[in-house]
N, C-alpha and C positions, 0 to 999 in steps of 0.2 A: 203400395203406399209410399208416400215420400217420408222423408226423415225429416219433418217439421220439427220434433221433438225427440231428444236422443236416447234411443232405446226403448223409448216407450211409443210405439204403436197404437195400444190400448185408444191411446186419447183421440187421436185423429178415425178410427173404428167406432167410439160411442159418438163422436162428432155427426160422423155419417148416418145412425142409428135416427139420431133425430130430425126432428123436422128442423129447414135451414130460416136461420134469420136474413138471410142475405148478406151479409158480414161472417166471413169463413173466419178473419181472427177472433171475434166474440162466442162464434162459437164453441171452437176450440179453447178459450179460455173459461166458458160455462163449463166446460167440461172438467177443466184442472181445479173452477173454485168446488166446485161441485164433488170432486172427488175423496176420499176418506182420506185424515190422515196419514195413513199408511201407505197411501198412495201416494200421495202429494210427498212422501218424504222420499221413494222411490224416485218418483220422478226427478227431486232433486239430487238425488245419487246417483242417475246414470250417467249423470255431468262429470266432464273430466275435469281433474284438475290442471287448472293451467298451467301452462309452460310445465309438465309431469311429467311422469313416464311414460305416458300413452303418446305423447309427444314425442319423446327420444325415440321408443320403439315402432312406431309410426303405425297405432293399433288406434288414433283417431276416426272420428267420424270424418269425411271429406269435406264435410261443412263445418266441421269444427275443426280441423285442420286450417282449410281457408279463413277462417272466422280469425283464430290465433294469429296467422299470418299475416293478416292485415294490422293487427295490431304492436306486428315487430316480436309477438312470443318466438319465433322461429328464430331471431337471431338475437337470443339474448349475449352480453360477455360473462365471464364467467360470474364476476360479481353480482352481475344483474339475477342470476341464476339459481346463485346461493341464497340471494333476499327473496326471491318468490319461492325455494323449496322450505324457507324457514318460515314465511308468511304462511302458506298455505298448511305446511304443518302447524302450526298452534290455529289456525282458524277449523283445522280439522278436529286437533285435541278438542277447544273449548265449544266445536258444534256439531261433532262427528256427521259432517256433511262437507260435501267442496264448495269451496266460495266461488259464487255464480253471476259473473255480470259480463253483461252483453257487450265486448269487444269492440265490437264493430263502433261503438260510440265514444269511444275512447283509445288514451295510448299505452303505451307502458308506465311513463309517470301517474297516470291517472287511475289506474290498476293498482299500483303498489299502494296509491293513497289511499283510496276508496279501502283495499284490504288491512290499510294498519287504522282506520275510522272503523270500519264496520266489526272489527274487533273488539268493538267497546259495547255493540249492541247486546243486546239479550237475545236466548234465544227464538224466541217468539217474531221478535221483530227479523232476525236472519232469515228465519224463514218465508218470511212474509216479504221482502223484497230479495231471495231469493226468487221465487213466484211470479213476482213483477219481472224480474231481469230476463227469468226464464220467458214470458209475456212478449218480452222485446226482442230475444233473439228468433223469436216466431216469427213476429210482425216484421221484422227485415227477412226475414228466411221466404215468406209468402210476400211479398213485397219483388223479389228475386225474380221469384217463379211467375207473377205476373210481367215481367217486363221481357 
């Protein structure tokens, strides 16, 4: 199976399970609205945090490696570096989850905003375009794979 989604398998397995609509990313997204709670928070926990330690220690997924690097996480300066390990901690404290948005459609300035805005959400709503982001680093991941 490919790494459409990271670390979760599951999804792209019950994908397969059912009948196809003809649209691989809806179904794979049937799949993620579809799934319980507990699930869907899993799913949003296998995600690394950005610019993180999996990044230092280079325990990335290779598409989330390339994902980061496209977006300039691989060379942050040190300042840049301190504001996204202090971002990412308080969006961790106040949603005990990592903040999730799809790289590839943005930069580093647009990163740091989105995560000192999205700081203000509730958590309900975190999660819910958590879901979506995770939705769009699909749809460019399978976007990829067709070309």
């Amino acid at each position: 199976m490919s790494a459409l989604f990271e670390h979760s398998p599951w999804i792209e397995a019950r994908a397969n399970a059912r009948p196809s609509s003809g649209d691989r990313w809806a179904d794979l997204m049937a799949v993620v609205h579809s799934a319980s709670s507990e699930e869907q928070m899993a799913l949003i926990r296998a995600h690394p945090e950005l610019a993180g330690k999996a990044a230092i220690d280079k325990t990335l997924t290779e598409a989330s490696a390339a994902e980061q690097a496209s977006a300039g996480l691989d060379r942050l300066t040190p300042q840049e570096y301190v504001r996204f390990h202090d971002l990412n901690a308080a969006y961790q404290d106040r949603f005990d989850f990592p903040f999730i948005i799809c790289v590839r459609l943005t930069d580093k300035a647009g990163i740091l905003a989105a995560m000192e805005q999205r700081l203000r959400h509730d958590r309900d709503a975190e999660i819910a375009t958590a879901i979506e982001q995770i939705g769009e680093i699909v749809r460019l991941r399978l976007k990829d794979m067709a070309a």
